[in-house]
Every structure is written in structure tokens, then in C-alpha cells.
C-alpha positions as CSV (number, residue, x, y, z in Angstrom):
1,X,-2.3,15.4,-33.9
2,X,-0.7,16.1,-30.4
3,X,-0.4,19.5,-31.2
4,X,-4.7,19.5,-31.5
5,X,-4.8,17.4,-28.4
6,X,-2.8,19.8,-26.2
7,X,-5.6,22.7,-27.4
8,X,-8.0,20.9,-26.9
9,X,-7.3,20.1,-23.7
10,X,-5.5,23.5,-22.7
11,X,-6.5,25.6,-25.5
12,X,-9.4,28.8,-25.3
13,X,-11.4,26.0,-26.2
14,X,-10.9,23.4,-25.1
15,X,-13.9,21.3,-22.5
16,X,-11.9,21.6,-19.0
17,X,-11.6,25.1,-17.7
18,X,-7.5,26.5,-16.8
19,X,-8.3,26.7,-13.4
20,X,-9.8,23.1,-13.0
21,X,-6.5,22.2,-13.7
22,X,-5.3,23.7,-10.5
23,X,-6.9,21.4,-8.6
24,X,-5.1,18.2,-9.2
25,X,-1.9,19.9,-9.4
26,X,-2.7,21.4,-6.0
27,X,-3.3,18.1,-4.1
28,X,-0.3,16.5,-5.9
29,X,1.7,19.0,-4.2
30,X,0.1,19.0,-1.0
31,X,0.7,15.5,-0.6
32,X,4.8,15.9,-1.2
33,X,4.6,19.2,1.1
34,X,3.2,17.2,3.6
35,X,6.0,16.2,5.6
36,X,7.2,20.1,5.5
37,X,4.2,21.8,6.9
38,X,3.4,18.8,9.5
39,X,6.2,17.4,10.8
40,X,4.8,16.3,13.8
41,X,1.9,14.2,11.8
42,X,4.0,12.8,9.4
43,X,6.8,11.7,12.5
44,X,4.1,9.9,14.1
45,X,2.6,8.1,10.8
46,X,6.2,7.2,10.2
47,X,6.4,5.5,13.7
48,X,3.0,4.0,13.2
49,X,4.3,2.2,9.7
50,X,7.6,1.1,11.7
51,X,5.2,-0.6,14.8
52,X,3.1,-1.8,11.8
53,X,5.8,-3.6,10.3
54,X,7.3,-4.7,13.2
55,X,3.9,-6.2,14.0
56,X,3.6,-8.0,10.3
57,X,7.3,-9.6,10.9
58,X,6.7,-10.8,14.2
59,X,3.5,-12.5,13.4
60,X,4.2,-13.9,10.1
61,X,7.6,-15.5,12.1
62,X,4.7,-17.4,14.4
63,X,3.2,-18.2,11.3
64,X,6.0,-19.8,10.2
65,X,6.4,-22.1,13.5
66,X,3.0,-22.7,13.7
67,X,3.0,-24.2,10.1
68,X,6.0,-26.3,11.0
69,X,4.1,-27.9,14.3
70,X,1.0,-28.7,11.9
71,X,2.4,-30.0,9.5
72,X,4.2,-32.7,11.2
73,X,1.2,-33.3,13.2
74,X,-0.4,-34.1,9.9
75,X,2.7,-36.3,8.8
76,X,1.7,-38.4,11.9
77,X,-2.3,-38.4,10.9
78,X,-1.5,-39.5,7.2
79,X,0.8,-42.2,8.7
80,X,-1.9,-43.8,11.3
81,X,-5.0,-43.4,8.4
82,X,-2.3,-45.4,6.1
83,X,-1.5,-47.8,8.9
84,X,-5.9,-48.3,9.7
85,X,-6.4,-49.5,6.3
């Protein structure tokens, strides 16, 4: 059965032509030679990912005391509402 698949899909006839094959295979190894044949590109996407994540950490760690200030403001709102009743 694998055997029939592999002609069919490679095979004189099979539905996809031998050189539309070339294509994916192509941009597969575009994509890994990128870094080789643009160094420059890929040195400054690499730089951009580093401020990126920088950016990310920095904010998420204001998240963090932001959450800590509101939520004992809240402590202090659940405490007066109990208190009203």
C-alpha cells in the first residue's frame, strides 16, 4: 500500500507534476539559508526579537505590581461593603 502511494504521488503518474515538488522544497530551504545570504536582515530581526522581549518582561513585571495595588484596594472595598450592611 505505501509502495502505491509513493507512485502515485511521485510516480509517471501520478496527479502532482516532479517539478511542483520543487517548490515547497525550495522555500523550506530558503527559509534555513536565510540567515547565510542576509546577514544583515536577519542581525537586525534578531535585535528586534531581543527589544521585543525585553519589552514583554518589562511590562508584564508592571503588570504584576499593578495587580498587587488593585487587589488590595479591592480587599479594602469588600471590607467597607461588608461593614455598610
Amino acid at each position: 500500500m505505501a509502495y502505491r502511494m509513493v507512485e502515485a504521488l511521485f510516480g509517471p503518474g501520478a496527479g502532482i507534476p516532479w517539478w511542483a515538488w520543487l517548490a515547497p522544497i525550495l522555500i523550506v530551504f530558503a527559509r534555513l539559508m536565510y540567515p547565510v545570504m542576509f546577514p544583515e536582515a536577519a542581525a537586525a530581526e534578531a535585535e528586534t526579537d531581543r527589544r521585543l522581549a525585553e519589552f514583554r518582561r518589562e511590562r508584564d513585571d508592571r503588570g504584576k505590581d499593578d495587580d498587587k495595588g488593585k487587589s488590595k484596594g479591592k480587599a479594602k472595598d469588600k471590607k467597607g461593603k461588608k461593614g455598610k450592611k
